[in-house]
C-alpha positions in Angstrom: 54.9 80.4 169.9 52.7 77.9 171.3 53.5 77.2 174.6 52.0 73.7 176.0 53.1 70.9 174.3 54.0 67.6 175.4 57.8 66.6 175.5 58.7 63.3 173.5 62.0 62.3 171.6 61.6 63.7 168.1 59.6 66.0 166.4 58.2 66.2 162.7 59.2 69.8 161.1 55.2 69.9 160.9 55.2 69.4 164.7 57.7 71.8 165.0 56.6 74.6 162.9 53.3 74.2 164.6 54.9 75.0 167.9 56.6 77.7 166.8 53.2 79.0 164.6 55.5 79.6 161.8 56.1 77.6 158.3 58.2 74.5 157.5 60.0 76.5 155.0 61.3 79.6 157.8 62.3 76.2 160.1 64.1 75.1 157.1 66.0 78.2 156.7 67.2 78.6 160.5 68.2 75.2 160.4 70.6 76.5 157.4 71.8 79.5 159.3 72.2 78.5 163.1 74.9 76.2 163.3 72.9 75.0 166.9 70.2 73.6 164.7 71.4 69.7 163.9 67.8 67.7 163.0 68.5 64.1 162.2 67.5 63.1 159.5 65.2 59.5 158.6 66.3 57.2 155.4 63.6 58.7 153.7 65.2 62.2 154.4 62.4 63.4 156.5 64.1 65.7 159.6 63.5 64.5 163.1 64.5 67.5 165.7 65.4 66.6 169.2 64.0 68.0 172.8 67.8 70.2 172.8 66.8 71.1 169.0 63.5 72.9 170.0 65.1 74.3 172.9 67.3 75.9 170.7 64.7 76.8 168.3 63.1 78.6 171.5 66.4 80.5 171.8 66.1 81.4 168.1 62.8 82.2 168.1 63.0 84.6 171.1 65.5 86.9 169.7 64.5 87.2 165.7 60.9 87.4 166.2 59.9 88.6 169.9 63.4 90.8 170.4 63.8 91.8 166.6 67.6 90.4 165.8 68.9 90.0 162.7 70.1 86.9 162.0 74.0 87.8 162.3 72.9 89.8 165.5 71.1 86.6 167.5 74.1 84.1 165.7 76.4 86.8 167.5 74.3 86.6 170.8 74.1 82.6 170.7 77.8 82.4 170.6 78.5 84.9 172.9 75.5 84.1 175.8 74.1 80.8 174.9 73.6 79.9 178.5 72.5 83.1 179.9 70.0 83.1 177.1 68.6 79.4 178.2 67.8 80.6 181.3 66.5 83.8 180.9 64.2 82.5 178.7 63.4 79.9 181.0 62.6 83.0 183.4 60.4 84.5 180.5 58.2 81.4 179.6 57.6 81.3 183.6 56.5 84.3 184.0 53.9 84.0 181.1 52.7 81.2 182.7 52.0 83.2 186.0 50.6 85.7 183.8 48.3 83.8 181.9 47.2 82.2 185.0 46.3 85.9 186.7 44.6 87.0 183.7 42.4 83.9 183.7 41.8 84.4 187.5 40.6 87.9 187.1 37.9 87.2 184.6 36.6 84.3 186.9 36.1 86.7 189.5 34.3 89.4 187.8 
């Protein structure tokens, strides 16, 4: 997942998938099996996702492809700890901020 990106009101799925590095067509299909995932959609049809829609994605995106849930187990761990989730992941993203940061620190100094 691409992690800088600047925050405005919607989002193209292209825009999206590019966050996320992974294809229109897998954004597609969580959309059609996480109930969380609610993209308007333009008269021409063309799917808009919102600031809370790609916080959610993050949420989805965390547990199928960095912790290795199923889909039934994360829908299961969404409806159970959708808050707990937000901000752990909040914690995570932080930290690999601080990390990156270090990294790129130590190879200045040697």
């Amino acid at each position: 997942m691409n992690k800088d990106f600047n925050p405005k009101l919607y989002y193209s799925i292209s825009e999206v998938s590019e966050i996320f590095n992974v294809s229109n067509s897998l954004i597609r299909f969580w959309e059609s099996e996480f109930s969380i995932l609610n993209p308007r959609k333009n008269s021409k049809g063309d799917r808009r996702f919102t600031q809370k829609d790609i916080e959610n994605l993050k949420i989805i995106y965390h547990l199928v492809k960095k912790k290795g849930f199923t889909l039934e187990g994360a829908k299961n761990e969404i409806a159970s700890s959708k808050e707990r989730l937000k901000k752990r992941l909040v914690i995570i993203q932080n930290l690999e901020k601080i990390r990156t940061f270090l990294v790129e620190t130590k190879m200045k100094l040697e």
